[in-house]
MARKOL-379335 format. One record per residue (C-alpha): residue number from 1; y, x, z; residue in one letter. Coordinates in Angstrom, 3 decimals. Example, Ala and Ser with C-alpha at 12.3 -4.5 7.8 and 13.67 -1.06 7.14 Angstrom:
BEGIN
+-----+----------+----------+----------+--------+
| num |        Y |        X |        Z | residu |
+-----+----------+----------+----------+--------+
|   1 |   -4.500 |   12.300 |    7.800 |      A |
|   2 |   -1.060 |   13.670 |    7.140 |      S |
+-----+----------+----------+----------+--------+
% end
This chain:
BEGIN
+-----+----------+----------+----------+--------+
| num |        Y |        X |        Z | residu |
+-----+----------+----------+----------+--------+
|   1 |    6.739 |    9.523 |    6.495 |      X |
|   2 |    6.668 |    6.337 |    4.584 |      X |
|   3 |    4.274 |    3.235 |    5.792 |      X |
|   4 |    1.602 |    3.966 |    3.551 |      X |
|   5 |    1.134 |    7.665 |    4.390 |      X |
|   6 |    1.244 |    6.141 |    7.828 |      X |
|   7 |   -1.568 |    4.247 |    7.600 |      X |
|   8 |   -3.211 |    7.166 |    5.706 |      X |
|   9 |   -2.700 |    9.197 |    9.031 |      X |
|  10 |   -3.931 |    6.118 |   11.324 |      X |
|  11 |   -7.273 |    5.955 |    9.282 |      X |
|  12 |   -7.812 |    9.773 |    9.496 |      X |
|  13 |   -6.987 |   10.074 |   13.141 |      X |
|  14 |   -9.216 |    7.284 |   13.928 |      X |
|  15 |  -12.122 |    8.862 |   11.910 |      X |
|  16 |  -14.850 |   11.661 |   12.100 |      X |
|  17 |  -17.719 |   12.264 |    9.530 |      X |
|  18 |  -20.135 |   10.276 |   11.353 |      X |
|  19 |  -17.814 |    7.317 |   12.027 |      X |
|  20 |  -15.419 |    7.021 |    9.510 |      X |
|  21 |  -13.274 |    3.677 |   10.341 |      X |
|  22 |  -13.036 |    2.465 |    6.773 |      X |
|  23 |  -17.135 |    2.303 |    6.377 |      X |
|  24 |  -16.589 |   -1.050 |    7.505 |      X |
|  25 |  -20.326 |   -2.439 |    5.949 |      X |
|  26 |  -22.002 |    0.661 |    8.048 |      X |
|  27 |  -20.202 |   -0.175 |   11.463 |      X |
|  28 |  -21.267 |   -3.987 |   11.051 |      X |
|  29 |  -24.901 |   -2.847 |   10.264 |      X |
|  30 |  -24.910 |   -0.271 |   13.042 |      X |
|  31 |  -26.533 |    2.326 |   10.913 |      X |
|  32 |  -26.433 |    5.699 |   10.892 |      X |
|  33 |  -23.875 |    6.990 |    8.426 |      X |
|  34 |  -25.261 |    9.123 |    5.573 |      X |
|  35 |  -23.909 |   10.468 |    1.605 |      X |
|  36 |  -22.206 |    6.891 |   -0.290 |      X |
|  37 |  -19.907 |    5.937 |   -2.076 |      X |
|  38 |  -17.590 |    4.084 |    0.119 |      X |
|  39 |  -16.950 |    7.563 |    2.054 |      X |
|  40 |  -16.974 |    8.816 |   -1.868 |      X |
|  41 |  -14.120 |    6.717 |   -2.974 |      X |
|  42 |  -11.897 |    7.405 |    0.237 |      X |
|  43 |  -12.560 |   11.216 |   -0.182 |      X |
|  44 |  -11.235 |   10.964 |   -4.045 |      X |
|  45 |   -8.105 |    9.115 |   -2.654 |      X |
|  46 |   -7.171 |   11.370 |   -0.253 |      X |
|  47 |   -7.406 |   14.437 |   -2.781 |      X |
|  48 |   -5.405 |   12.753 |   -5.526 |      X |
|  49 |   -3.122 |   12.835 |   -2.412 |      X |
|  50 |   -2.863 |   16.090 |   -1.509 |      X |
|  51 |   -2.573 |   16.744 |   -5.300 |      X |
|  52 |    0.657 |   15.022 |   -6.043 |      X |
|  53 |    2.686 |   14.992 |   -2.479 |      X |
|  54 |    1.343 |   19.033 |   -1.662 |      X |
|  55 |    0.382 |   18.251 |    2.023 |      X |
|  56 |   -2.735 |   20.201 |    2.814 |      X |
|  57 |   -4.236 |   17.661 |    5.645 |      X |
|  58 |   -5.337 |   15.737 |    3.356 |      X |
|  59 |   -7.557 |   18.502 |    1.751 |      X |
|  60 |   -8.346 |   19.728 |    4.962 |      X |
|  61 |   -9.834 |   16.584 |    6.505 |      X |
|  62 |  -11.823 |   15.449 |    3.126 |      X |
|  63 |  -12.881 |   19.145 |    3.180 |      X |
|  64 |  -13.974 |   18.916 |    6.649 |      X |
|  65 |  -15.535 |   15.228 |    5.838 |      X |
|  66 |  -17.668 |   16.647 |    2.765 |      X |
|  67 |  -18.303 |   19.827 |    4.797 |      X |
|  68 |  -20.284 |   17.355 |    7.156 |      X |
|  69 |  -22.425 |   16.264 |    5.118 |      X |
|  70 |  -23.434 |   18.756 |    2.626 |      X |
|  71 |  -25.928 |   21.718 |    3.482 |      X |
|  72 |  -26.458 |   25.363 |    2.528 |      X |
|  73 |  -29.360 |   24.676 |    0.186 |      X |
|  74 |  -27.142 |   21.861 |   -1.935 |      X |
|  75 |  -29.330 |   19.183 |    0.067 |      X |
|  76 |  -27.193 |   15.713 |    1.079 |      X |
|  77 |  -27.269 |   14.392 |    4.661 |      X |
|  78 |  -28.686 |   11.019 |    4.094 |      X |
|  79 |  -29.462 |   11.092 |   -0.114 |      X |
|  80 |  -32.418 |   10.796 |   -1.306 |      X |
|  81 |  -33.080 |   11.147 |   -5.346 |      X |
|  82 |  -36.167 |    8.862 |   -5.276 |      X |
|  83 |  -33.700 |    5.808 |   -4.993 |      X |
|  84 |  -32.183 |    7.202 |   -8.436 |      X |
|  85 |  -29.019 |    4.989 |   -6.924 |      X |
|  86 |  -25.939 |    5.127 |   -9.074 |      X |
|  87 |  -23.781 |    4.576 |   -6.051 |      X |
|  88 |  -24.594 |    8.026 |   -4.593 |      X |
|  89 |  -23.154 |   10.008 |   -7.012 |      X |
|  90 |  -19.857 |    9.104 |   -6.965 |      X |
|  91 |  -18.956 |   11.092 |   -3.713 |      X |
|  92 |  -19.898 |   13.770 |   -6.307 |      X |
|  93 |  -16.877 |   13.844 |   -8.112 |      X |
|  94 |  -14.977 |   15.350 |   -4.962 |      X |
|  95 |  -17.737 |   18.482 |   -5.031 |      X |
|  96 |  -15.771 |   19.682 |   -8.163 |      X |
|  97 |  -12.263 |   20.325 |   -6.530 |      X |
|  98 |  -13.673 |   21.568 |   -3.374 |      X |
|  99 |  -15.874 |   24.010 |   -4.870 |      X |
| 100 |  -12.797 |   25.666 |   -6.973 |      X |
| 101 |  -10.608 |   25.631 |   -4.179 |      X |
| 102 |  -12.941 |   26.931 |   -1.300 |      X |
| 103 |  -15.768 |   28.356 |   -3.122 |      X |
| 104 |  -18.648 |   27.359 |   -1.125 |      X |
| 105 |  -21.884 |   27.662 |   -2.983 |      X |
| 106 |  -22.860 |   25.145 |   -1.377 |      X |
| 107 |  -20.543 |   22.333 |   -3.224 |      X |
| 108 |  -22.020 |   23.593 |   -6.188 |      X |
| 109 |  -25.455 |   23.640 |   -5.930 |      X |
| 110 |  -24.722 |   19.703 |   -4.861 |      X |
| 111 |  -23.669 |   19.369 |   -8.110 |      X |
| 112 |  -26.364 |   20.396 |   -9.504 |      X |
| 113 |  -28.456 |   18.252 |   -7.605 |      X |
| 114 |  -26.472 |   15.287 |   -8.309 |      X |
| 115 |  -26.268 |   16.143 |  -12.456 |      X |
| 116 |  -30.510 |   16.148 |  -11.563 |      X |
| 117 |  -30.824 |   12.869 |  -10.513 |      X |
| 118 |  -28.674 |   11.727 |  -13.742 |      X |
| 119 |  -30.906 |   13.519 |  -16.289 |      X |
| 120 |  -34.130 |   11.521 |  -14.400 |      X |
| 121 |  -32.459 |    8.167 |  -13.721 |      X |
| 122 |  -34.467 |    5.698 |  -15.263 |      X |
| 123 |  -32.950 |    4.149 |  -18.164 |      X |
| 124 |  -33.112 |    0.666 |  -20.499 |      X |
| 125 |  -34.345 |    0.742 |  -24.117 |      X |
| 126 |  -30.855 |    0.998 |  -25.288 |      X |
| 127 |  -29.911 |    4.156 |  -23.125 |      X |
| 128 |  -28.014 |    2.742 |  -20.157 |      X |
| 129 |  -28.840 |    3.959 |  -16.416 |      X |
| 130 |  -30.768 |    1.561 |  -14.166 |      X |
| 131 |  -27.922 |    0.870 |  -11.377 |      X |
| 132 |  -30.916 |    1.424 |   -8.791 |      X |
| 133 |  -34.441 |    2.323 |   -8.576 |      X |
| 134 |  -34.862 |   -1.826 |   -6.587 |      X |
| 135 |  -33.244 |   -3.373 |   -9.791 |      X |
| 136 |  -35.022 |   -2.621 |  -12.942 |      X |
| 137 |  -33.395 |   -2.231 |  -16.400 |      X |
| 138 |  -29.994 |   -3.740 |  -14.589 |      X |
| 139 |  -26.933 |   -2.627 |  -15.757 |      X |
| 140 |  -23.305 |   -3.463 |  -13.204 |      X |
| 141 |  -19.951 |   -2.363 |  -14.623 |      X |
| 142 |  -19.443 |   -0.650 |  -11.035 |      X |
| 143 |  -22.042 |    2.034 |  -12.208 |      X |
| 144 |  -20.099 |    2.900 |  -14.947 |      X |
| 145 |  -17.802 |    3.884 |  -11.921 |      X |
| 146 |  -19.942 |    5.753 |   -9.891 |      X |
| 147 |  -21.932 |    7.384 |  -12.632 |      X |
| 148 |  -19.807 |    7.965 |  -15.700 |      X |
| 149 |  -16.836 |    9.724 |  -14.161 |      X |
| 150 |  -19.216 |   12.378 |  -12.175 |      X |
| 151 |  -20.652 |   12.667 |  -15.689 |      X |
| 152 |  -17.818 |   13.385 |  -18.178 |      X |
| 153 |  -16.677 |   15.928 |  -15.409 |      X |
| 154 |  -19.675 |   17.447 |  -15.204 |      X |
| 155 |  -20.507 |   17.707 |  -19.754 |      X |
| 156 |  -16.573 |   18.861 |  -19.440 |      X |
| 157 |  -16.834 |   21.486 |  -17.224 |      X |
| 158 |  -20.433 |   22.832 |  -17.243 |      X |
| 159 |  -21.993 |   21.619 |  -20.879 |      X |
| 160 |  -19.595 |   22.255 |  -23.791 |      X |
| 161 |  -19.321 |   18.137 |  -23.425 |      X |
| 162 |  -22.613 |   18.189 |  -25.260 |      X |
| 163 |  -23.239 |   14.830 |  -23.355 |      X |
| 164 |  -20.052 |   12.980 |  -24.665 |      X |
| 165 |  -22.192 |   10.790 |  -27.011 |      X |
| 166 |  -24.490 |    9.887 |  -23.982 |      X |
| 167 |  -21.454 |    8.633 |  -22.314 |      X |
| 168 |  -19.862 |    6.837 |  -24.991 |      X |
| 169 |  -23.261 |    5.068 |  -25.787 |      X |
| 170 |  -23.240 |    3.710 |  -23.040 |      X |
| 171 |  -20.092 |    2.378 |  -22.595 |      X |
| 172 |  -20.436 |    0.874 |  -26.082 |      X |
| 173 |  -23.572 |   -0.891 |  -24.656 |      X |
| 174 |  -21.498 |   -2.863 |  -21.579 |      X |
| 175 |  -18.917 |   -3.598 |  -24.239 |      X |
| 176 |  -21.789 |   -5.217 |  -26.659 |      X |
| 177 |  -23.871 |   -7.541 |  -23.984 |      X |
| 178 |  -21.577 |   -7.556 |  -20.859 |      X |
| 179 |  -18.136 |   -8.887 |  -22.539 |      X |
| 180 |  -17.725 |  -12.309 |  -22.767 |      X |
| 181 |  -15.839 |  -13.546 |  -25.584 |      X |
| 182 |  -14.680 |  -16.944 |  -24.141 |      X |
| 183 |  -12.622 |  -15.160 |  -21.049 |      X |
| 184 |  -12.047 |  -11.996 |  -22.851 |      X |
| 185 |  -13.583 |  -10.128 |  -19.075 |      X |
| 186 |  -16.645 |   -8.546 |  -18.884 |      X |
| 187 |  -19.533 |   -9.814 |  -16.368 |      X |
| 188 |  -20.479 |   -8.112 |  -13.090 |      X |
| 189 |  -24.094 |   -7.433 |  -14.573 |      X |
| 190 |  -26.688 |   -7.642 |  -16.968 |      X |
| 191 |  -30.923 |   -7.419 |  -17.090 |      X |
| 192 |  -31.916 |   -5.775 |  -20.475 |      X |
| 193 |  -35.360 |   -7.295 |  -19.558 |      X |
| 194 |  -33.723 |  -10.712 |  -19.109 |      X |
| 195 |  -36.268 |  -11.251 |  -16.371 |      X |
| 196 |  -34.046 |  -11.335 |  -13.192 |      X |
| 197 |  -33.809 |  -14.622 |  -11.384 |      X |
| 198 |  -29.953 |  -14.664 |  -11.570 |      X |
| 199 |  -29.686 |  -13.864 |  -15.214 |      X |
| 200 |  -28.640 |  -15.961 |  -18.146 |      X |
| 201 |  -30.803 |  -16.457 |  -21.755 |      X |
| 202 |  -28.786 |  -13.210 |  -22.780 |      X |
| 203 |  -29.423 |  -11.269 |  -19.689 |      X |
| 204 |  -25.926 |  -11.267 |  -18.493 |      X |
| 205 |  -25.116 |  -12.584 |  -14.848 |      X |
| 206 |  -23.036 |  -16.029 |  -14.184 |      X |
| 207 |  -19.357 |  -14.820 |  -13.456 |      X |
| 208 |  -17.205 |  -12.224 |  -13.644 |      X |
| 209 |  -16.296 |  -10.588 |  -10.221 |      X |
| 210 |  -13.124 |   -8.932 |   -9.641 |      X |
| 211 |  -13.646 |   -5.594 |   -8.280 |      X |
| 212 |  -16.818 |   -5.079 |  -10.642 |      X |
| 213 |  -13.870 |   -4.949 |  -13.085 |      X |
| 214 |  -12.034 |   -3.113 |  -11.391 |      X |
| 215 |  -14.541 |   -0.107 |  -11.282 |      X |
| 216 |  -14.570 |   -0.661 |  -14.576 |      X |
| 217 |  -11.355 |   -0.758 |  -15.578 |      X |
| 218 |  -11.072 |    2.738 |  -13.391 |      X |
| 219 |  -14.394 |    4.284 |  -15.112 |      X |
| 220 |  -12.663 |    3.960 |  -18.426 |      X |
| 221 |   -9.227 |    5.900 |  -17.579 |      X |
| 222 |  -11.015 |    8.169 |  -15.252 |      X |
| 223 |  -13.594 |    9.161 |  -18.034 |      X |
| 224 |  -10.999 |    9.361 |  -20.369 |      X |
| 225 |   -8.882 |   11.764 |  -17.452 |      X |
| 226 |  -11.938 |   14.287 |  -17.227 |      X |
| 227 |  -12.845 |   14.097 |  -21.341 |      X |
| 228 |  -11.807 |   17.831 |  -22.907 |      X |
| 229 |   -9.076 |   17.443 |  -25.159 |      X |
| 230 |   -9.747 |   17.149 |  -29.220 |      X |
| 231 |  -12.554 |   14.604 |  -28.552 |      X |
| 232 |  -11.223 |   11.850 |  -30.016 |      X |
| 233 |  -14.368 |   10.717 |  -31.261 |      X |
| 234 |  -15.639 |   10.158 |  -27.753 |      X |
| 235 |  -12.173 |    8.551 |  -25.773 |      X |
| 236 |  -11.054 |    6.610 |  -29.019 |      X |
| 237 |  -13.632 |    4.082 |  -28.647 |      X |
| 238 |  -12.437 |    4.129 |  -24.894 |      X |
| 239 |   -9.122 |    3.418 |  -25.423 |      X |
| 240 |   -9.746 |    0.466 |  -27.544 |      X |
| 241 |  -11.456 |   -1.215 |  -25.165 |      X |
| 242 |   -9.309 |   -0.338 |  -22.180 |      X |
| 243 |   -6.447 |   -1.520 |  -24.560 |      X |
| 244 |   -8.235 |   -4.782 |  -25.330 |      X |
| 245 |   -9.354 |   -4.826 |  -21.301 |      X |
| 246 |   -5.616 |   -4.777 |  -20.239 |      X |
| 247 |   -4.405 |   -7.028 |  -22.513 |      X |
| 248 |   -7.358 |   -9.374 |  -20.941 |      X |
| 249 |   -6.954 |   -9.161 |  -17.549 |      X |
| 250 |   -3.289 |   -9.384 |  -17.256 |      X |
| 251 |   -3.779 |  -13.031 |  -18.396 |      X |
| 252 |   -5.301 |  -13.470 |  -15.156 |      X |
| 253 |   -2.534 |  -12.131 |  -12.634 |      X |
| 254 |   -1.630 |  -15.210 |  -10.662 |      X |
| 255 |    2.149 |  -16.032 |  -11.232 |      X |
| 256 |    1.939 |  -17.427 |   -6.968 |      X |
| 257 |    0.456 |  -14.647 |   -5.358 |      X |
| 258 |    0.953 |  -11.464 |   -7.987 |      X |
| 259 |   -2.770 |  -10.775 |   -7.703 |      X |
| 260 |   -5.710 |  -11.104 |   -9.369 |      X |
| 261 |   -8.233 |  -13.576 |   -7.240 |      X |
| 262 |  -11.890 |  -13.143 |   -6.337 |      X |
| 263 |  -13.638 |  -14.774 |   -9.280 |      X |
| 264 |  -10.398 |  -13.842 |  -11.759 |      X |
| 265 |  -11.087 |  -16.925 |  -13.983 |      X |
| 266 |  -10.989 |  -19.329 |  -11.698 |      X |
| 267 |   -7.978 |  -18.757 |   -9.719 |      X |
| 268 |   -7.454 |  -22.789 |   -8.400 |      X |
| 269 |  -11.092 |  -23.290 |   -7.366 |      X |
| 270 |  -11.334 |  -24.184 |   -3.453 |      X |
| 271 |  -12.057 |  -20.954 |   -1.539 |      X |
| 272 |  -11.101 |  -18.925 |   -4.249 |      X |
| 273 |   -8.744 |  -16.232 |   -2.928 |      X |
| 274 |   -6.614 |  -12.927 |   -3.927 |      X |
| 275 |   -8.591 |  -10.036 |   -3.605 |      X |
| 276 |   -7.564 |   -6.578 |   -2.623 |      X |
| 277 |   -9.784 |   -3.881 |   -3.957 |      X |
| 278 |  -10.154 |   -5.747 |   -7.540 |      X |
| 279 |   -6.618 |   -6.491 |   -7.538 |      X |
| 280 |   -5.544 |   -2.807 |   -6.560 |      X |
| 281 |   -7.811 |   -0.752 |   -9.221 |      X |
| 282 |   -6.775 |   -3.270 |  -11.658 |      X |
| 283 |   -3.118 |   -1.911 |  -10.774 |      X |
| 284 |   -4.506 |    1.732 |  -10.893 |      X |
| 285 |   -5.901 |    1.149 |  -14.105 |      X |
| 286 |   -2.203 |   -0.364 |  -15.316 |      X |
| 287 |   -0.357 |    2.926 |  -14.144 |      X |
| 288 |   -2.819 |    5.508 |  -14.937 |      X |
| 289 |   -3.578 |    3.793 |  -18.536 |      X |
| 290 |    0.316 |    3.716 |  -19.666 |      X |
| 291 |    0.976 |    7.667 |  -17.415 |      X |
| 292 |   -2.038 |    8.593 |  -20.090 |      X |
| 293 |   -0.666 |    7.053 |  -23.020 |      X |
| 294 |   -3.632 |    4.782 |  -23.282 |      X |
| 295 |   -1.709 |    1.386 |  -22.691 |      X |
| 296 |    2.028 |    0.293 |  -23.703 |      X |
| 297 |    4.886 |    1.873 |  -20.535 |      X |
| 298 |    5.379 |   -1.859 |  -19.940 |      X |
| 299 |    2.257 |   -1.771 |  -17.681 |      X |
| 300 |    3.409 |    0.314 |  -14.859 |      X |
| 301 |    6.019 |   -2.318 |  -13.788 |      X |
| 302 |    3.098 |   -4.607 |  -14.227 |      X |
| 303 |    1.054 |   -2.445 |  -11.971 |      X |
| 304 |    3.884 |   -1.936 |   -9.502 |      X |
| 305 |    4.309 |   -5.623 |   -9.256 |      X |
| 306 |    1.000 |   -5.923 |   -7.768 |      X |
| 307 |    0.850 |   -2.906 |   -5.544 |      X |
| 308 |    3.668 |   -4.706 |   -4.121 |      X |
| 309 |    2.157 |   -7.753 |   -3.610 |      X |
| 310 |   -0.962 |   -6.560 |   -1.894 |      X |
| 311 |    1.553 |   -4.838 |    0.160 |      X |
| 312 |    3.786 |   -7.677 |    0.700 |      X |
| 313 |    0.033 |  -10.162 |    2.001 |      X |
| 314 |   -2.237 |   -8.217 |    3.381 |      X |
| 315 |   -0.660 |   -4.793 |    4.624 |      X |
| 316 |    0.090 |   -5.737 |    8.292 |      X |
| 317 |    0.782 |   -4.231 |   11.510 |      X |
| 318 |   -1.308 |   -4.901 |   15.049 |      X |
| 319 |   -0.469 |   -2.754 |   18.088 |      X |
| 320 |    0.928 |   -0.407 |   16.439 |      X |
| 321 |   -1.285 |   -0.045 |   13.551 |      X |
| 322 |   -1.272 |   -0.927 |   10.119 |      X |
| 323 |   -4.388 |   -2.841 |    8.258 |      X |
| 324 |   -5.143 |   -3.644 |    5.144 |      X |
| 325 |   -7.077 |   -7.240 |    4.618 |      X |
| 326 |   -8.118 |   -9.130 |    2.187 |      X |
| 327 |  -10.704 |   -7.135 |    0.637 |      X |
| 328 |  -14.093 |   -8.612 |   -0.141 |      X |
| 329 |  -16.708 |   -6.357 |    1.832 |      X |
| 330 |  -19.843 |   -6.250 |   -0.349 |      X |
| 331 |  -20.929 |   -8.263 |   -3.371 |      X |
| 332 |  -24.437 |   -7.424 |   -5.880 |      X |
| 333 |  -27.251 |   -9.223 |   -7.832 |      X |
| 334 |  -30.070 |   -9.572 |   -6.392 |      X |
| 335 |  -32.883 |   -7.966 |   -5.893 |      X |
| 336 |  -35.672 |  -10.439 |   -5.580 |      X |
| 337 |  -36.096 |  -10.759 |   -2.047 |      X |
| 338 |  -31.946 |  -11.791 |   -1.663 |      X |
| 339 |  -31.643 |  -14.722 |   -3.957 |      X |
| 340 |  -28.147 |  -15.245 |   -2.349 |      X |
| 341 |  -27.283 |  -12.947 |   -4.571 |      X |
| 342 |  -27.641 |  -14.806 |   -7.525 |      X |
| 343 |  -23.753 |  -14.355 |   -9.465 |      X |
| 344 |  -22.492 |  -17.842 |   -8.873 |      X |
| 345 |  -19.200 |  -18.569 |   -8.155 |      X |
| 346 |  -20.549 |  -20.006 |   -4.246 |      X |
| 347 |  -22.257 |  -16.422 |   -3.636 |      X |
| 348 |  -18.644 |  -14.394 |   -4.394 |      X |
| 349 |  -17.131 |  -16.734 |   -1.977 |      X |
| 350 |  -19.578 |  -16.649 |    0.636 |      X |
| 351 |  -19.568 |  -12.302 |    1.501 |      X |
| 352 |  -16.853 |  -11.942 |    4.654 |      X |
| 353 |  -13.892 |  -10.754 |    3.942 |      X |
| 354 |  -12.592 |   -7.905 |    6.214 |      X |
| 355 |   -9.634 |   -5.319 |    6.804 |      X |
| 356 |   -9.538 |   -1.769 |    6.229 |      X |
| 357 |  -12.817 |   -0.930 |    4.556 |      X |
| 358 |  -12.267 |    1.720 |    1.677 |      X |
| 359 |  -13.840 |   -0.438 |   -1.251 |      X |
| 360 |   -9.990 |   -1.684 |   -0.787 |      X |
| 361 |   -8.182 |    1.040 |    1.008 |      X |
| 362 |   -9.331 |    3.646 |   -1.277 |      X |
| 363 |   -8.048 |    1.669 |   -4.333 |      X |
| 364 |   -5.071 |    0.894 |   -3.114 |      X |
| 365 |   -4.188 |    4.766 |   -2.045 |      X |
| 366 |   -5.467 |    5.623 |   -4.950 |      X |
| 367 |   -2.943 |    3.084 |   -7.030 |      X |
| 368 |   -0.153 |    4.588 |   -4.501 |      X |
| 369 |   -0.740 |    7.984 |   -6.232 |      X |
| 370 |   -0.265 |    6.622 |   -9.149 |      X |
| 371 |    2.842 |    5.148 |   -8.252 |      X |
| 372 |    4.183 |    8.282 |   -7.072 |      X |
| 373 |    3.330 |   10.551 |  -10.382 |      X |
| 374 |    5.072 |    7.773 |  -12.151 |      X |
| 375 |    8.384 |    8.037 |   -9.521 |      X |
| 376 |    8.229 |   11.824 |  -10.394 |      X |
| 377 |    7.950 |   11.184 |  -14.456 |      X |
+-----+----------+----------+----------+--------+
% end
C-alpha cells in the first residue's frame, strides 16, 4: 500500500458518519453533523477509488457513510429544501452509483428529492440558480460544482438530457459576467441585482479565489464526463471554455512552489500562500481534461507536476500519521450580516488555514485517481 492509500485508510479508520475527521469546519463549530457537501466531495473521492484500483472498502465505507444519513422515505438527515442551498446537492451525485450497485430504493427516491429542490431553486433573470436561499440573485463558480454535475447526471440518466440547454445556459452566463478579461480567470462571484455590499458596478466580486476555480474548473470536465454522447451542441461550448480556462490558469502556476497560490493573481503579495484544494482540482482538471480529449496530452505532466508538489509541502507525517495542510478552510461573500466577507484580497487571507479537511483532501484523492487512470493508459 502506497502513502496515499495510506492516508486514505488513516482518514477512514479515524471516521464514523457522525464524526467524520475531514469535516474539519463542523468539529471547530461543534455542531451536529448533518447532509453537505464536504462529506459529499470525500464520498465522490473515495468511489472514483474503488472504481479504478477494484478494492471494495472503499465502496463499503462510503456505502455505509451515505447509508447513515439517508432514510427509507428518500428524506436527508440534516437537509432541508427551504434553504434551496446549492451546496447540498452535491453529496447527490454519489446516490447514482450506490443505487445501481445496491439497489436501495431509498438512494433513489433521494434523488428525486434532490432533482426537486433544483426544479424550485430560485433563479436570476438570466436563468442561473441562486447559490442560497440567504444570498439573493448571487451566482459563485463553486455552485456550478455542486449543482451542475448532479444535474447533467441526472437529464443523462433519467430525462432524455432534455435539460442540456438549461445547463449550458448557464454556464454561458458565468462565462459572460464572471470572466475577467484582464487576468483571463473568472471571479469567485457575482450579484445579478448588483445590490450586494461586496459587489463591483458590474455585479462581479473583487478577486478571484483559487478553489472557487477550482470547482469550476472540475464542474466543466465533470459535466462534460456525465453529458450522453452525440451532444456536441451542449459540451462544445464547454470545451472551449475549459480550453481557454487551462490555457489561463497555467499562467499562474508558481515556477517556486509548483502551485497555484490563494488569490492566483497575486502570487508575491505578503501573506499570500500556495493553496491545496485550489491547487489540487486545478491538477484534476489538467489530467481529466487531456484523459477526455478536452485539453492538449501535454497537461497531465503539467498536472502531475503539481500533485507532486502538494505532495512534496504539505503531505506530512506526525505520530505515525499522515496530514495534509495547507488548505484554506472556508471562504464566501457575504451575506449582509458578515461584511468580512466582502472578496478582498485581506478577507482570502484572513480564513485559518488547517490540515486534513476534505475541501483539500477530497481534491487531492480525487487528482490521485486521475493519476492512476493515466498510469494505466
Amino acid at each position: 500500500m502506497n502513502t496515499i492509500e495510506k492516508y486514505v485508510e488513516r482518514l477512514m479508520a479515524d471516521s464514523t458518519p457522525d464524526k467524520p475527521l475531514w469535516n474539519i469546519e463542523k468539529i471547530a463549530q461543534g455542531k451536529i453533523n448533518g447532509w453537505n457537501y464536504i462529506d459529499g466531495c470525500m464520498m465522490i473521492a473515495l468511489l472514483n477509488l474503488n472504481q479504478i484500483t477494484g478494492e471494495e472498502r472503499y465502496f463499503d465505507f462510503a456505502e455505509s457513510f451515505i447509508d447513515y444519513y439517508v432514510f427509507d422515505d428518500g428524506s436527508m438527515r440534516g437537509y432541508k429544501e427551504e434553504e434551496y442551498n446549492l451546496d447540498n446537492i452535491c453529496e447527490g451525485r454519489v446516490l447514482f452509483d450506490l443505487y445501481k450497485k445496491t439497489g436501495k430504493e431509498k438512494y433513489r427516491k433521494a434523488i428525486e428529492v434532490l432533482h426537486g429542490q433544483l426544479l424550485r431553486q430560485p433563479r436570476t433573470e438570466e436563468g442561473n440558480f441562486w447559490h442560497k436561499q440567504i444570498y439573493p440573485n448571487q451566482v459563485w463558480l463553486d455552485g456550478l460544482y455542486m449543482a451542475q454535475v448532479f444535474y447533467t447526471k441526472y437529464t443523462t440518466e433519467y430525462n432524455n438530457c432534455a435539460d442540456y440547454p438549461d445547463i449550458a445556459n448557464q454556464f454561458a452566463n458565468v462565462r459572460k459576467h464572471m470572466y475577467d478579461e484582464k487576468t483571463g480567470l473568472y471571479r469567485h462571484g457575482y450579484d445579478a441585482s448588483k445590490k450586494a455590499f461586496w459587489a463591483e458596478a458590474d455585479g462581479r466580486s473583487h478577486n478571484p479565489w483559487l478553489r472557487s476555480l477550482g470547482w469550476f474548473s472540475a464542474a466543466l470536465v465533470d459535466v462534460i464526463a456525465n453529458a450522453d454522447a452525440g451532444h456536441d451542441e451542449f459540451t462544445g461550448p464547454l470545451k472551449t471554455m475549459a480550453a481557454e480556462l487551462a490555457g489561463n490558469l497555467v499562467k499562474y502556476i508558481d515556477k517556486e512552489t509548483g502551485m497555484l497560490y490563494q488569490v492566483p493573481d497575486q502570487p508575491g503579495r505578503e501573506k499570500n500562500y500556495p493553496e491545496t484544494s485550489g491547487s489540487s482540482m486545478a491538477a484534476y482538471f489538467f489530467i481529466k481534461g487531456a484523459r477526455l480529449g478536452i485539453l492538449d496530452k501535454s497537461y497531465v505532466e503539467i498536472g502531475k507536476n503539481i500533485f507532486s508538489s502538494i505532495s512534496d509541502r504539505y503531505l506530512s507525517e506526525k505520530d505515525g500519521k499522515l496530514n495534509l495542510g495547507g488548505i484554506c478552510l472556508v471562504a464566501g461573500l457575504g451575506p449582509e450580516n458578515n461584511r468580512r466577507r466582502d472578496g478582498s484580497y485581506e478577507y482570502y487571507m484572513s480564513e485559518p488555514i488547517v490540515e486534513n479537511d476534505a475541501k483539500g483532501v477530497a481534491p487531492f484523492l480525487m487528482c490521485y485517481t486521475e493519476l492512476l487512470l493515466a498510469e494505466k493508459a
